[in-house]
Residue, then its C-alpha position, 0 to 999 in steps of 0.5 A: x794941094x799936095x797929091x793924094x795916093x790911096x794904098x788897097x789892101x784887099x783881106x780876107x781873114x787877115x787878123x794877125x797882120x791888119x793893124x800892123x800892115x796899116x800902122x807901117x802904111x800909114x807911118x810912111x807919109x801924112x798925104x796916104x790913105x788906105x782902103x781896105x777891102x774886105x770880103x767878110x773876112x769870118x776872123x773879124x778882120x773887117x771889125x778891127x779895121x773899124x777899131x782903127x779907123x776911130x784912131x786914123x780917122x779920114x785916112x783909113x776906109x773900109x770897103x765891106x763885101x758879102x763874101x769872097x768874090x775874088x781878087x780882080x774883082x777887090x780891087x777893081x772895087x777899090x779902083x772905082x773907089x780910087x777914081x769916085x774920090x780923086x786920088x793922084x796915085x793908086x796902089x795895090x798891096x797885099x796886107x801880109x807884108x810880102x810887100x815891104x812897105x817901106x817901097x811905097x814911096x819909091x813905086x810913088x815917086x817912079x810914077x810922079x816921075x816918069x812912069x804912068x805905072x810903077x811894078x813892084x820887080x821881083x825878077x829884075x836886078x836887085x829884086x829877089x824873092x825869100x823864104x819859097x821852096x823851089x817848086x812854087x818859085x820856079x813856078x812863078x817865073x816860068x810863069x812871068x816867062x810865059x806870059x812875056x813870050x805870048x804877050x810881049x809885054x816889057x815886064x818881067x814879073x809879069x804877075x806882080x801884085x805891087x804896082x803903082x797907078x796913075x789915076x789916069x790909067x785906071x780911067x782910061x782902062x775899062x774896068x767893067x770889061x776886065x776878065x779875069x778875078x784870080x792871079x790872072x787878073x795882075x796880067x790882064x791889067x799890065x798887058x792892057x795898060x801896055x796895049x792902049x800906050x801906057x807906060x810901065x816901070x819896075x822897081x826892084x823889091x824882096x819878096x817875102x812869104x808871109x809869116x802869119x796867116x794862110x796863103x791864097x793861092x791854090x791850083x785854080x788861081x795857077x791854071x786859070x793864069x796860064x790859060x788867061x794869057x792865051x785869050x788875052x793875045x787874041x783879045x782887042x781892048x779899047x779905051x773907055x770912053x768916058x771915066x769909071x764910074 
């Protein structure tokens, strides 16, 4: 039986690139599915994904919350989502092409290698960012630098939201006990995976900023980032037990 791997997509008013984003996903590899986690997205974002799945049929699912409840807390749902339902492999992707689809089988093929989880590497050779004005990437890789210098991690893009996990991780990482909900919440998972033996690849990639739709970042999502890492230091993990449920 070949492996399965579950692409999550996490949107929030994302009309403009959701059958795109999906459509290029999808194209890539018969064995891929994607979950889509919708936090009752006002632009009808969620209804268009139940259009397609009537064409895509068994390999695109929809995740349907209330309302907007955070990015740490999307994929943690599609996590425990991920585990209920066997996959082998489990990405996160953002839904506005800023991640180059056609890497997907590259973060893959690094974790049936020789990774347990594969980074999506804007700050390593070969990677590189587009299209940012100088503030907002001197931003984020001081930030990668901060959070390398307190946590000693060995990731240099540290806030990386392309990343490639081995089923494993996730049950062994507990879920419930995650802390952070906003940007924080890509720290909070590497430097944990780190903690408790796992290891981590980067892959080099481009990023792009999105061409259609509004970006999510704002100055909570930054401070909470920077003040997260502190508590994280100081912080013990602990495997859980007994798989997510």
């Amino acid at each position: 039986m070949p492996d399965r791997s579950l692409i999550i997509i996490p949107t929030y008013n994302e009309i403009e690139n959701i059958e795109s984003i999906i459509d290029a996903v999808l194209s890539l590899d018969s064995n891929y599915e994607i979950l889509i986690v919708d936090d009752g997205s006002p632009d009808g974002t969620g209804d268009k994904v139940k259009l397609l799945q009537e064409e895509y049929l068994h390999r695109l699912h929809l995740l349907e919350r209330a309302e907007k409840s955070g990015l740490g807390t999307a994929y943690i749902a599609g996590f425990k989502y991920a585990i209920k339902n066997l996959y082998d492999y489990v990405l996160e992707m953002d839904a506005d092409f800023s991640h180059d689809p056609k890497v997907v089988p590259q973060l893959i093929k690094a974790c049936k290698e020789d990774a347990d989880i594969a980074v999506g590497s804007r700050y390593i050779k070969g990677g590189g960012i587009q299209d940012w004005p100088f503030d907002r990437l001197f931003l984020s890789y001081g930030a990668s630098l901060f959070v390398r210098a307190i946590t000693w991690i060995p990731v240099k893009d540290t806030t990386a939201g392309f990343v490639c996990y081995k089923r494993a991780v996730l049950e062994t990482i507990d879920l419930d006990n995650i802390q952070f909900i906003g940007y924080a919440f890509q720290i909070e998972m590497k430097y944990i995976a780190h903690r408790l033996g796992f290891s981590i690849k980067e892959i080099p990639i481009i990023f792009k900023d999105r061409e259609k739709g509004t970006s999510k970042m704002n100055t909570s999502i930054v401070k909470e980032a920077i003040l997260g890492v502190i508590q994280m230091r100081l912080k013990k993990y602990q495997p859980r037990k007994t798989p997510n449920k």
